[in-house]
C-alpha positions in Angstrom: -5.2 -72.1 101.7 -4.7 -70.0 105.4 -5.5 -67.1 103.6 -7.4 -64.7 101.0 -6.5 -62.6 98.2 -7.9 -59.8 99.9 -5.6 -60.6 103.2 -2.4 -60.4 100.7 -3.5 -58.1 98.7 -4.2 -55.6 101.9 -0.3 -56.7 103.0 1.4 -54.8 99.9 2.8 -51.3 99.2 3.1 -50.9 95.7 6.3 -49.3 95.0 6.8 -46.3 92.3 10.1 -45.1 93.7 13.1 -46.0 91.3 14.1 -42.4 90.3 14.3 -43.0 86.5 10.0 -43.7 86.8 8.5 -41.0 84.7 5.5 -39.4 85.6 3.7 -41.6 83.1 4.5 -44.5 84.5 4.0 -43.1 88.2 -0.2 -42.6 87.0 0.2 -46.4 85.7 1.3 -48.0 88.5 -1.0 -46.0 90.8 -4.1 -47.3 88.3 -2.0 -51.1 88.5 -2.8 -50.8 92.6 -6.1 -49.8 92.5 -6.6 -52.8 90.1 -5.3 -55.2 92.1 -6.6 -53.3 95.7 -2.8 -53.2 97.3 -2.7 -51.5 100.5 -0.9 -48.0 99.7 0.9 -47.0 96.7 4.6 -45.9 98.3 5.3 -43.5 95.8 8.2 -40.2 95.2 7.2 -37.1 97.6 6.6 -34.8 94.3 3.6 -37.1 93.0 1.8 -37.8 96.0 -0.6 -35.1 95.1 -1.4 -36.6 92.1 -1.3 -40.2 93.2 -4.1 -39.1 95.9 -6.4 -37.9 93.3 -6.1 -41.2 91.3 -6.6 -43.0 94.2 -9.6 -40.9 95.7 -12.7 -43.6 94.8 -10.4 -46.6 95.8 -9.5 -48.2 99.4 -5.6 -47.6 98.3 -3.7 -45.3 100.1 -1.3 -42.9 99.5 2.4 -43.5 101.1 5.6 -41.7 100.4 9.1 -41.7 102.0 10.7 -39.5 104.4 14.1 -38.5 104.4 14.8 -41.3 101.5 17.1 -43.2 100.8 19.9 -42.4 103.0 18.5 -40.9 106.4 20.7 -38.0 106.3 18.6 -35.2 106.2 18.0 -32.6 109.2 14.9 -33.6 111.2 13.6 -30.4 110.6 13.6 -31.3 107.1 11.9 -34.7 107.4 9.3 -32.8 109.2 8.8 -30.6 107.0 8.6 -33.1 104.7 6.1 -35.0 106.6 3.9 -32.5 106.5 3.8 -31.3 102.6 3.0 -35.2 102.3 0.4 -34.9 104.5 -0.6 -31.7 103.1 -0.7 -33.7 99.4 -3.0 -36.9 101.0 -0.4 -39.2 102.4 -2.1 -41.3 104.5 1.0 -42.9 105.6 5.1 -42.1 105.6 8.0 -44.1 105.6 10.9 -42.4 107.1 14.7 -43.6 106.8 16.9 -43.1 110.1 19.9 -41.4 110.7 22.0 -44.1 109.4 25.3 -42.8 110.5 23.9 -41.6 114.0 23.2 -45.1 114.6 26.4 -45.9 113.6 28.2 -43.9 115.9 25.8 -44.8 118.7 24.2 -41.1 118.8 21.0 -42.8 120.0 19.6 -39.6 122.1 19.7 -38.0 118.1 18.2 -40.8 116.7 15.5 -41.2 119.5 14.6 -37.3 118.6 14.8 -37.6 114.8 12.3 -40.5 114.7 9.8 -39.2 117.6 9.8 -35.6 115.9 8.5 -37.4 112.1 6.0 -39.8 114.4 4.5 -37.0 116.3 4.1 -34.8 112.7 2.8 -37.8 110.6 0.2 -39.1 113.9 -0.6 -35.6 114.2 -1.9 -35.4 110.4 -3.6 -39.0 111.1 -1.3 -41.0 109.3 0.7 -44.3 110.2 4.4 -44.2 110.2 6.8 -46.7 109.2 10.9 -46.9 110.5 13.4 -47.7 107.6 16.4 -49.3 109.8 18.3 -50.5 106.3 19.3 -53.3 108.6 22.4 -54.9 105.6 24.4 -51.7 107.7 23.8 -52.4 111.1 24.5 -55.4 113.6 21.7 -56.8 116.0 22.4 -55.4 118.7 21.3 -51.9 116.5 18.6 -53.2 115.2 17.5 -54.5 118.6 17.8 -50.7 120.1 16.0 -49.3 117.0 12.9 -51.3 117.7 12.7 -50.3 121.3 12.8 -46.6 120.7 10.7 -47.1 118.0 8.3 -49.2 120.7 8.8 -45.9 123.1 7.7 -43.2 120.3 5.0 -45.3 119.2 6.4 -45.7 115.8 3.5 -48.3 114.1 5.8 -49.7 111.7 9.8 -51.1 111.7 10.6 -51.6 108.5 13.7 -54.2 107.4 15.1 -51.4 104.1 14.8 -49.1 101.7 15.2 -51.4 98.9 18.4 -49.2 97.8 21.4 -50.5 100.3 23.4 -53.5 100.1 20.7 -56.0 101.1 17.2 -56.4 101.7 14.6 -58.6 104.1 15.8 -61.8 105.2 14.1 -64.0 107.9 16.5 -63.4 110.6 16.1 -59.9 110.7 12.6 -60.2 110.5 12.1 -62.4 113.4 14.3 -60.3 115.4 12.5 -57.5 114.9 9.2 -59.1 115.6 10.8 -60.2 118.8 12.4 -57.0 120.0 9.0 -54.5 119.1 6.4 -54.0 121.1 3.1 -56.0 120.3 1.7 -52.5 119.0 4.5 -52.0 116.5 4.2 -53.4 113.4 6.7 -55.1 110.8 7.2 -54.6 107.5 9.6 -56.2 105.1 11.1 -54.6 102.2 13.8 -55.6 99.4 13.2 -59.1 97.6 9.9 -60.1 98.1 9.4 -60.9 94.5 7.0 -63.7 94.6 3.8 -64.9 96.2 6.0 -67.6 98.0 8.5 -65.0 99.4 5.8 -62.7 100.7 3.8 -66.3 102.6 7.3 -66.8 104.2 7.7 -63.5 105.3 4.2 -63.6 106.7 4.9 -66.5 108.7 7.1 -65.3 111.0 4.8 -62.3 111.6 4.9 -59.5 109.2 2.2 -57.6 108.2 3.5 -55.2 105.3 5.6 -55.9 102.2 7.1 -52.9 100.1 6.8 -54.5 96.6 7.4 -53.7 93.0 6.4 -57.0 91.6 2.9 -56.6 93.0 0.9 -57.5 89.8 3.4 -61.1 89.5 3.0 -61.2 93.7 -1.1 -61.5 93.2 -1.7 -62.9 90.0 -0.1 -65.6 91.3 -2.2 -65.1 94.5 -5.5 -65.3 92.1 -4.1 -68.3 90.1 -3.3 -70.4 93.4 -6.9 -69.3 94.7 -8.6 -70.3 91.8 -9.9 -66.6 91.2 
């Protein structure tokens, strides 16, 4: 095997956004994480606070979302939502673009939008991740996205929310990886369900799934591993 559980295990975000999760099942999957050592826990802006504090004597982290799931908010409202999740313990933030300003090819607006929630999320220490929700947009969008991303020293593009009309597929992926800057990093979201899906995506360079099958994902990870 060309890699360790740890190695895979530090490559998930364990996701506790569907907006039905109660509050009961938000403190189980943050306990699920710290079980299985995922990376962050990418969990609903409200509960961060208390996803912080479960996570506190673990090497998870606490991740939210940013102007989730459509982009569409005002950047001084994905600011200010920046920083209650910092103020709560997020460690990092993933923030949705301005879908329809890519759309329409606003791209001085978008440029802003996404530098204003990089330089409030670095200025609390955390990373920041760029939702594109690439099943929208054609290459030649994407393409732009990761070079202003590349310019604001986003750390993350990331393929999805999970929530549109399609998720991570390879070609997107390895377009992205292409197009960002070596210090940018990619991260796949929307059907990586298995241990198989998240090795593929891995092989063409990415460094971060968003996934809510994590305990399937590394069980299977233990199993292969003989763990």
């Amino acid at each position: 095997m060309d890699f360790t559980y740890e190695e895979i295990a530090k490559m998930i975000d364990h996701s506790l956004l569907n907006p039905v999760m109660t509050d009961g099942e938000l403190e189980e999957g943050c306990r699920v994480a710290a079980e299985y050592d995922a990376a962050t826990v990418c969990i609903k802006p409200y509960y961060v606070a208390c996803c912080a504090e479960l996570l506190a004597d673990t090497t998870v982290k606490p991740s939210t979302t940013i102007g989730f799931p459509h982009g569409g908010h005002k950047t001084s409202i994905k600011v200010a939502e920046a920083r209650a999740a910092l103020e709560d313990g997020a460690e990092e933030l993933d923030m949705v673009v301005n879908i329809g300003k890519v759309l329409s090819g606003d791209w001085d607006f978008v440029r802003q939008d996404i530098a204003a929630v990089v330089e409030a999320g670095h200025a609390g220490g955390a990373l920041v991740k760029v939702i594109f929700e690439n099943c929208y947009l054609e290459d030649e969008q994407k393409i732009a996205l990761c070079e202003i991303c590349g310019e604001v020293r986003a750390d993350f593009v990331k393929t999805s929310t999970g929530y549109g009309d399609g998720g991570a597929t390879i070609p997107d992926l390895e377009l992205m990886r292409e197009h960002s800057p070596e210090h940018v990093q990619v991260k796949a979201a929307g059907g990586v369900r298995s241990l198989d899906a998240l090795l593929e995506v891995r092989a063409v360079g990415v460094t971060r799934v968003g996934a809510s099958r994590t305990v399937d994902i590394l069980d299977e990870c233990k199993r292969r591993l003989g763990l």
